[in-house]
C-alpha positions, 0 to 999 in steps of 0.5 A: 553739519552747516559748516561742513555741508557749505565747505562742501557746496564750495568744494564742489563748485569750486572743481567744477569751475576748474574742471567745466564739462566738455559738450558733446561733439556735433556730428558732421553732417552727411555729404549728399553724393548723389540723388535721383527722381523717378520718370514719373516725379513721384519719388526722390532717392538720395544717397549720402555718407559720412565720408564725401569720398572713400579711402582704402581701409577707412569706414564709410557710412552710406545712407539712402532715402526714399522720399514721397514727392506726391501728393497721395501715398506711395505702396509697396516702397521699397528699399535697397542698395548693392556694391562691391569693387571695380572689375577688371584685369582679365576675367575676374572682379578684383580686388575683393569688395569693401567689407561690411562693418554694420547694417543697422535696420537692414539686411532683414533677409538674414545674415547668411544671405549678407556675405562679408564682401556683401556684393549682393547688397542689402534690402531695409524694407520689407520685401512687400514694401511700406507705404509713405505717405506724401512727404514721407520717407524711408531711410536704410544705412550701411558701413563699408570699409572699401580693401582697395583702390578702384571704383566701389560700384555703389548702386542704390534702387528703390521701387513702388507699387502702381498708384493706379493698379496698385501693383508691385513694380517688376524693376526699381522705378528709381536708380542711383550708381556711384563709381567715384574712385576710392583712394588706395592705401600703399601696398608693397610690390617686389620683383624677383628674377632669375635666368635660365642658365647662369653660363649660356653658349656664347651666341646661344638663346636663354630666358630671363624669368622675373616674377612681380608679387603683390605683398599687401597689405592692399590691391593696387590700382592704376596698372604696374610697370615692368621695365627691362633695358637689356644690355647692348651684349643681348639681342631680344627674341620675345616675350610673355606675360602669365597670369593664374596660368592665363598667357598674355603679352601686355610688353612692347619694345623700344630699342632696347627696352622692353616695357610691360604694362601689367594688370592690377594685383590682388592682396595675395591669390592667384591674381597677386603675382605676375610671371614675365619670361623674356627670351634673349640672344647672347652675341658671339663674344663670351663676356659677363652680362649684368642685366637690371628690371624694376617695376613700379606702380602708376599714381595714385597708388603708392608702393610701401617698400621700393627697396625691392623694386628692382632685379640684377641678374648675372650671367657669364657667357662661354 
């Protein structure tokens, strides 16, 4: 039984030199993004994460402190953060905000009132609040995964109770906002167009109506340009520009191109496609008139499929 248990201490050693263990990765470090103090010196708010900076589709863990800088204790510290993604185009906030992956030790209030687009944020204390004692401190962490380009409007606040009066602060005493620019992830733009009689009077008007979609996976960021040169056979007359039903005219024209610098588009929905009509003058002569459109997006957003970016439309005038 010696011999036996000795071959197996050997054994076992001997594996174990073959096959050492593997420690433990370190966690990086969070990157502090932000911080700020209150008028008064008494506390320190900072904001961290995991990632120093945001990428469509990639989860970003957001942590936030409260630190107590004074030399008695803070009441009623409380603690909380709201966000959501850029607003602009016409009339909405587009596209959609960052989903939330987890709120751990957060969102107390419940989670039917933590919508997944989470615009209204998250509370990680109390609605009354705790208290620090000095060089204390309170934290609250959140995952996000932003869904496009575009500044995710990331605003952190905390408040506390009067140290005189000892009541509560009716707005945060500390504010901390963060606009930096989450990179996009490519998404597909396609153009289609067709004219409004494929064998107008010669000499006669006619429109050529091009519809630019978003096909995602992802809303863009930086704009989207249309361009149509029209050929020499065609004067132009005018144009316009429909978004969810919403009239407008972002075009110019420059000798025979006309250019129309778009709103960013939503990953599908009203706002994920835009209607361009352009009216034109045939000349006197019948002819066959080819005319091309493409579009493009504008760095740093990138197109996935650029095979159709572009429209050829026929028409042969009588």
């Amino acid at each position: 039984m010696k011999v036996i248990s000795s071959l197996c201490a050997v054994a076992a050693a001997a594996v174990l030199a073959l096959c050492p263990t593997t420690p433990a990765r370190a966690q990086p470090a969070p990157t502090v993004l932000q911080s700020a103090t209150s008028p008064d010196g008494l506390l320190t708010l900072v904001l961290s994460a995991t990632n120093a900076s945001d990428t469509a589709g990639v989860n970003n863990t957001y942590t936030w402190t409260a630190i107590n800088n004074s030399t008695v204790a803070l009441n009623g510290v409380i603690l909380g953060s709201h966000w959501g993604d850029w607003c602009g185009g016409l009339v909405t906030c587009m596209p959609s905000g960052p989903t939330l992956i987890s709120a751990p030790g957060c969102a107390g209030q419940g989670a039917d009132e933590v919508p997944q687009d989470a615009h209204f944020g998250v509370w990680c204390t109390p609605v009354s609040g705790v208290t620090l004692a000095p060089g204390g401190s309170v934290s609250g962490s959140v995952t996000l995964r932003p869904g496009s380009g575009g500044p995710p409007d990331y605003t952190v606040y905390s408040a506390f109770a009067d140290v005189v009066t000892g009541r509560p602060a009716n707005v945060p005493n500390v504010v901390v906002t963060r606009r930096a620019v989450v990179a996009p992830a490519p998404t597909d733009i396609q153009l289609t167009g067709h004219a409004s009689n494929g064998s107008p009077p010669a000499g006669s008007t006619f429109t050529y109506t091009y519809q630019v979609k978003n096909a995602g996976p992802w809303g863009t960021f930086g704009d989207i340009i249309f361009a149509d040169t029209l050929p020499a056979s065609l004067t132009f007359v005018s144009s316009a520009v429909d978004v969810a039903g919403l009239p407008a005219n972002f075009c110019s024209l420059v000798g025979q191109t006309i250019v129309c610098r778009l709103i960013d588009l939503q990953n599908g929905g009203p706002f994920g496609q835009v209607t361009i009509t352009l009216t034109v003058a045939a000349s006197g002569v019948p002819q066959a008139i080819e005319n091309t459109a493409t579009v493009h997006v504008v760095s740093p957003q990138e197109d996935s499929n650029l095979a159709n970016n572009s429209v050829t439309v026929n028409v042969t005038t009588k």
